[in-house]
N, CA, C and O of each residue as an XYZ file, in Angstrom:
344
protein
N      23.646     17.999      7.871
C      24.366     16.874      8.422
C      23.692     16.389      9.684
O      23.193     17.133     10.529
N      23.725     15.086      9.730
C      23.115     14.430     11.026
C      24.554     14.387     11.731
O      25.679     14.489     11.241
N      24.036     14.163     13.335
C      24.679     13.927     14.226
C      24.814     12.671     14.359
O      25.854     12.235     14.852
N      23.725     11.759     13.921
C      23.667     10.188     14.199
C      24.238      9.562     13.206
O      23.440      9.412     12.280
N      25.373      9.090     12.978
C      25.813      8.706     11.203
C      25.026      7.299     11.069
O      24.760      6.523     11.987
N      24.702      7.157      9.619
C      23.425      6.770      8.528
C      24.530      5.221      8.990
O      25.654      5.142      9.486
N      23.668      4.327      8.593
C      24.024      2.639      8.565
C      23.326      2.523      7.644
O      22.143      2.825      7.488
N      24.428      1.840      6.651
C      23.460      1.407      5.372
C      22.140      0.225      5.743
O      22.200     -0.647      6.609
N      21.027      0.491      4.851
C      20.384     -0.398      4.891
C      20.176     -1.240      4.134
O      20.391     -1.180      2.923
N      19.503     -2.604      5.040
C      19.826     -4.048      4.503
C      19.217     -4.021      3.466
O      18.746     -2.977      3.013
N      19.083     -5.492      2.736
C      17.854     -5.541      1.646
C      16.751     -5.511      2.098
O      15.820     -5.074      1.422
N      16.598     -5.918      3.222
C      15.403     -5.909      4.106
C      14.663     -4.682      3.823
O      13.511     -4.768      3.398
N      15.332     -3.313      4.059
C      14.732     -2.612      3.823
C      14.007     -1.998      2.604
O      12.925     -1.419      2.506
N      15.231     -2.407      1.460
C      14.980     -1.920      0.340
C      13.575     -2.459     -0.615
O      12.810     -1.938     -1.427
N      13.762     -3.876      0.044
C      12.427     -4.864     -0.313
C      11.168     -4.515      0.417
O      10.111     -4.951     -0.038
N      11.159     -3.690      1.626
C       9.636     -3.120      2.185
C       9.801     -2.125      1.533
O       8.867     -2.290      0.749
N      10.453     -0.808      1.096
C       9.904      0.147      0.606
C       9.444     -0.314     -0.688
O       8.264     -0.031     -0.892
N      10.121     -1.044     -1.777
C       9.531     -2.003     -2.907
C       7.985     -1.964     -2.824
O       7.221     -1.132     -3.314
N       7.700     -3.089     -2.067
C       6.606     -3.603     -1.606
C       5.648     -2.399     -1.229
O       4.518     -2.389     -1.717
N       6.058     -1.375     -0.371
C       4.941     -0.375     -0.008
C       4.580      0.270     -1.560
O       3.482      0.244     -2.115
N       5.720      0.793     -2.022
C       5.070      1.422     -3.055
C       4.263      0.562     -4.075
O       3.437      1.109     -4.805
N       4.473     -0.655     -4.126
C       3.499     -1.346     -5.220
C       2.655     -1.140     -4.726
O       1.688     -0.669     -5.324
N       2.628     -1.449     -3.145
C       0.882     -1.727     -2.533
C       0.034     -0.149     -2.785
O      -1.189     -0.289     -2.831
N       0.587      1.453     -2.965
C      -0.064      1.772     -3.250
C      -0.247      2.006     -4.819
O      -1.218      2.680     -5.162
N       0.428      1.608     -5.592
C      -0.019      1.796     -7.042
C      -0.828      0.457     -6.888
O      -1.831      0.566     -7.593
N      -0.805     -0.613     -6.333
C      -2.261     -1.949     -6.318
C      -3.454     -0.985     -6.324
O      -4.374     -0.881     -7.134
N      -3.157     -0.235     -5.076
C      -4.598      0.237     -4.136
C      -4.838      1.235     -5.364
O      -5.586      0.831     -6.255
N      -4.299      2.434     -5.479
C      -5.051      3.102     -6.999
C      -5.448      2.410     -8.383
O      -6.256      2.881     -9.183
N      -4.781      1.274     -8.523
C      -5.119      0.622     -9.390
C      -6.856     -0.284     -8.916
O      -7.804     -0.489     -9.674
N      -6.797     -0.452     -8.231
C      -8.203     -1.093     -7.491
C      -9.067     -0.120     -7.440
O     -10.084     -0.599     -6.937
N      -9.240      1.071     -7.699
C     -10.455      1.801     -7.442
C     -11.300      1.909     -8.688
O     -12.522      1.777     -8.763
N     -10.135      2.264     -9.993
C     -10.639      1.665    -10.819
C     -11.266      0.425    -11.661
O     -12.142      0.587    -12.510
N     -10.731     -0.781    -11.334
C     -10.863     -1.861    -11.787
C     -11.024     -3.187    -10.846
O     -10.062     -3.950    -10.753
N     -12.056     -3.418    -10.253
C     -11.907     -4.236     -9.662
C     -11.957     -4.546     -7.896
O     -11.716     -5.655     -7.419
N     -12.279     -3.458     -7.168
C     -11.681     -3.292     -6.345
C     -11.602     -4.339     -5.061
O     -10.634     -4.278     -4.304
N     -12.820     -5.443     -4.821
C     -12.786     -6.235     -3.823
C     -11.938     -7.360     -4.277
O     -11.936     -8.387     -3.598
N     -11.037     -7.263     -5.620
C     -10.424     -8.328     -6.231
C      -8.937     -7.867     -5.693
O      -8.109     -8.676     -5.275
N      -8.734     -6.507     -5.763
C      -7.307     -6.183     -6.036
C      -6.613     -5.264     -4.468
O      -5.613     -5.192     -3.755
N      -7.944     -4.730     -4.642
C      -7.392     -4.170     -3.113
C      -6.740     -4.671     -1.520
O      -5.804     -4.264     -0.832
N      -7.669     -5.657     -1.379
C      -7.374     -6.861     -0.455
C      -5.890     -7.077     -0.160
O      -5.185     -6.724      0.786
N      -5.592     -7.914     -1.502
C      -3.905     -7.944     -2.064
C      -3.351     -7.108     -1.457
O      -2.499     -7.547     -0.683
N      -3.521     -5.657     -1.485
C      -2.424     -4.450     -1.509
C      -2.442     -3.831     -0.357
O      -1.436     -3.242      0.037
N      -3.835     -3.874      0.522
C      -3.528     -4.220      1.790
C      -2.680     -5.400      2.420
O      -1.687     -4.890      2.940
N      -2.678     -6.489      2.547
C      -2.299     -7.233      3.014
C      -0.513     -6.851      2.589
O       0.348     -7.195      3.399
N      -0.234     -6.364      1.701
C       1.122     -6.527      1.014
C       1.576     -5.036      1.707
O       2.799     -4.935      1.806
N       0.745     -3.768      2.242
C       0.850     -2.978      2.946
C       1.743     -3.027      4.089
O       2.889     -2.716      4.412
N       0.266     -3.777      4.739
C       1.162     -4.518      6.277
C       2.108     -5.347      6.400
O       2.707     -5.610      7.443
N       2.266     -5.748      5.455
C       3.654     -6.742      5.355
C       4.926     -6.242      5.377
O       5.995     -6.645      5.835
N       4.375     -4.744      4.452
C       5.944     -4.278      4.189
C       6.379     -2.709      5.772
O       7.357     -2.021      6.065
N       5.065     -2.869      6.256
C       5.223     -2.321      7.801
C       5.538     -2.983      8.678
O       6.147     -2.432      9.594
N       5.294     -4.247      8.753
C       5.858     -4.980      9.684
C       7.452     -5.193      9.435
O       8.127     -5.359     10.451
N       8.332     -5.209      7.767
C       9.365     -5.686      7.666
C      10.509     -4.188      7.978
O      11.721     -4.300      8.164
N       9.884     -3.111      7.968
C      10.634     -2.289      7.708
C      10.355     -0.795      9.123
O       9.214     -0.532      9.505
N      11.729      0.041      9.729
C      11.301      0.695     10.414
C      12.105      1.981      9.687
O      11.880      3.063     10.230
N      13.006      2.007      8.539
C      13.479      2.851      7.845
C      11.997      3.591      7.035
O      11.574      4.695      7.380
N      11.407      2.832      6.034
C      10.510      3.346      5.676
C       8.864      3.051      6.110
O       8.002      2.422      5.497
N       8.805      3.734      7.355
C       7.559      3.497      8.627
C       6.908      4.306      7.554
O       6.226      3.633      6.781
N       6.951      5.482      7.342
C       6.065      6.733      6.953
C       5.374      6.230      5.357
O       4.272      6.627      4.977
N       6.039      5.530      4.755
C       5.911      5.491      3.499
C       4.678      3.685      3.699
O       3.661      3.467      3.040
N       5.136      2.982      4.517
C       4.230      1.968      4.543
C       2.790      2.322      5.620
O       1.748      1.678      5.502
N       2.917      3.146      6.376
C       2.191      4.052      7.068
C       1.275      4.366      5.907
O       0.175      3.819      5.975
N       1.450      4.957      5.097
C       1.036      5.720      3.937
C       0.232      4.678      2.947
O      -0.870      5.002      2.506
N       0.859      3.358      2.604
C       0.396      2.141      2.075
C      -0.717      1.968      2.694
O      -1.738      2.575      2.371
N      -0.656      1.076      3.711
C      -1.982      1.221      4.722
C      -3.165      2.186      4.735
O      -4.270      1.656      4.618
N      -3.121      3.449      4.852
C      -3.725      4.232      4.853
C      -4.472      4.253      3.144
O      -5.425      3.507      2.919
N      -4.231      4.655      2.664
C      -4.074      4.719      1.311
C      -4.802      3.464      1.023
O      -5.893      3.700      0.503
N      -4.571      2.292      1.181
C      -5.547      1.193      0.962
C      -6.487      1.180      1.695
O      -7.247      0.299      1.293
N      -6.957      1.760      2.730
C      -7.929      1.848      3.452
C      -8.792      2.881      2.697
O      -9.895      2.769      3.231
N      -8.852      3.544      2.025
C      -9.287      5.011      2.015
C      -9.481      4.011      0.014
O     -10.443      4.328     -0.687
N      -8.875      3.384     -0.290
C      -9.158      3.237     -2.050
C     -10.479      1.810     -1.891
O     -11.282      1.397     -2.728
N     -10.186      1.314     -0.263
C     -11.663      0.806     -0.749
C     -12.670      0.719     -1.090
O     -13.342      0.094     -1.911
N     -12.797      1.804      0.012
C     -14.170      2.387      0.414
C     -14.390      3.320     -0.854
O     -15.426      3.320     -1.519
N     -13.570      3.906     -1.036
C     -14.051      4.677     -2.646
C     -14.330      3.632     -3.615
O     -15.456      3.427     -4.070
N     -13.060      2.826     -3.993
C     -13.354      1.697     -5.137
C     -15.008      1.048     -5.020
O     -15.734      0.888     -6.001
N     -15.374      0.743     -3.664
C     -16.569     -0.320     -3.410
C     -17.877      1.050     -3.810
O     -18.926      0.861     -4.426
N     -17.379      2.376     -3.232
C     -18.640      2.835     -3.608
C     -18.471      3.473     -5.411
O     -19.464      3.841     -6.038
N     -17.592      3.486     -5.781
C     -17.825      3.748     -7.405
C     -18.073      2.868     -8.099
O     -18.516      3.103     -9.223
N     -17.866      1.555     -7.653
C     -18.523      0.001     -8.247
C     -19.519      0.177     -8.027
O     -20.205      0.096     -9.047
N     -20.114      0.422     -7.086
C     -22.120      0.261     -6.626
C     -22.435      1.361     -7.629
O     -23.033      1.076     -8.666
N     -22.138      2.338     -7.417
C     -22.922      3.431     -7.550
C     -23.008      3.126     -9.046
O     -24.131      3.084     -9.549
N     -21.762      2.875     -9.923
C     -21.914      3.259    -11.457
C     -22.184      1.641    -12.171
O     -22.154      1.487    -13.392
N     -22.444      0.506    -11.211
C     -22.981     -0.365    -11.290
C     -22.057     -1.162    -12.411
O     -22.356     -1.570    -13.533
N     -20.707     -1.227    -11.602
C     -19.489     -2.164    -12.732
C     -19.587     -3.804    -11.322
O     -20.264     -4.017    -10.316
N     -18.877     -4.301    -11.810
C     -18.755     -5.679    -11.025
C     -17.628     -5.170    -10.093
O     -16.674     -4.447    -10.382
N     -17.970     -5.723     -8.898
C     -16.919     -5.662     -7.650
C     -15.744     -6.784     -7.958
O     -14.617     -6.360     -8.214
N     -15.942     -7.949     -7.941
C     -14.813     -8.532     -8.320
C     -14.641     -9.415    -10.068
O     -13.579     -9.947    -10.389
């Protein structure tokens, strides 16, 4: 039990955690297929859903991160195995 009692949260919130988790199934989805096409997107849709939300910080925290880290892989498994970047 908390000491601080829970306040439901708005849609506001429910729509950034939404949003974070797509952005990281975007970002894994971009490493495979595409990645200077798709990743971009899922960053940007990352920070969006960090800026809208302070209930789920950790989880869009995590978005962010997570798209940072599927670029740089996505861009170097495109070079290396010589598929098209976008």
């Amino acid at each position: 039990m908390s000491a601080v009692p829970s306040a439901p949260g708005s849609a506001r919130e429910g729509v950034a955690g939404f949003i974070a988790a797509a952005s990281l199934f975007a970002s894994l989805l971009g490493v495979v297929y595409r990645p200077a096409r798709i990743i971009p997107v899922a960053i940007l849709l990352a920070l969006l859903s960090a800026r809208m939300t302070e209930r789920h910080s950790r989880l869009a925290g995590l978005a962010v991160a997570a798209g940072a880290a599927c670029f740089v892989i996505g861009m170097a498994i495109a070079v290396l195995t010589k598929n098209p970047l976008y």
